[in-house]
C-alpha positions in Angstrom: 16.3 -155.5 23.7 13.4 -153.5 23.0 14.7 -150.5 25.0 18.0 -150.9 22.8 16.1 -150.6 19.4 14.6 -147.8 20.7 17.4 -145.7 21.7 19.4 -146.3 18.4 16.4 -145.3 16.3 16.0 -142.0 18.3 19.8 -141.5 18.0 19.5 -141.9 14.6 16.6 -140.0 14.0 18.4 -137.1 15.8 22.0 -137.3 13.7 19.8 -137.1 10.5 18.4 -133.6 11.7 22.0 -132.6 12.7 23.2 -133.9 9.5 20.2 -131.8 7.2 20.8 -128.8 9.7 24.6 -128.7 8.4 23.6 -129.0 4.8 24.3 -125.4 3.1 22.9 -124.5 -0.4 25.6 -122.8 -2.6 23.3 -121.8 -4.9 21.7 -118.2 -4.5 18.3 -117.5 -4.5 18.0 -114.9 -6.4 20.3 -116.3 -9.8 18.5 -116.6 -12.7 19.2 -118.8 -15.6 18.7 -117.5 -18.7 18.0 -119.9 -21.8 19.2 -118.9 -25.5 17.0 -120.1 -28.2 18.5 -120.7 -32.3 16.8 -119.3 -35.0 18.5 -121.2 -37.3 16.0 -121.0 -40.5 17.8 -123.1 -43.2 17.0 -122.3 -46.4 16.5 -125.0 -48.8 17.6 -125.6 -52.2 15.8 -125.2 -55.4 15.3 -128.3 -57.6 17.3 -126.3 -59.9 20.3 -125.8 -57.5 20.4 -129.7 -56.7 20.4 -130.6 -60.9 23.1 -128.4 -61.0 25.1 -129.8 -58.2 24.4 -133.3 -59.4 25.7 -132.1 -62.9 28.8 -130.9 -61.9 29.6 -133.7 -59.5 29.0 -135.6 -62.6 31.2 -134.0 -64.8 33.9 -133.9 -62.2 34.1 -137.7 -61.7 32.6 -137.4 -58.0 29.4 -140.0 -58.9 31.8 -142.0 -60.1 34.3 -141.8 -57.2 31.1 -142.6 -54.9 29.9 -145.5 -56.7 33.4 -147.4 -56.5 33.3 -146.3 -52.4 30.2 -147.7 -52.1 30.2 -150.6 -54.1 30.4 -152.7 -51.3 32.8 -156.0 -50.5 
């Protein structure tokens, strides 16, 4: 029984080897990945620029149009 055990965990043990010999790596060694980074800088408003935008939203009915979206059920 021993003997059995034995001889299935050295067969084992030799089809992993086989099995990690037959492995091939598609990947080159010498590709390099090369990594982009943003510079996206955003450039805020001016408390001037947001009164403005809030005036004319105003004017044009779009606070209003919000509120009755909004207004909930």
């Amino acid at each position: 029984m021993k003997s059995t055990i034995v001889a299935f965990a050295l067969v084992a043990s030799a089809m992993t080897g086989v099995a990690h010999a037959a492995m091939t790596n598609h990947n080159p060694v010498d590709v390099q990945t090369q990594q982009a980074v943003a510079n996206h800088t955003y450039a805020g408003k001016t408390r001037a620029e947001v009164k403005q935008e809030l005036v004319q939203a105003q004017r044009d009915g779009q606070i209003a149009a919000l509120r009755s979206l909004y207004q909930g059920s």
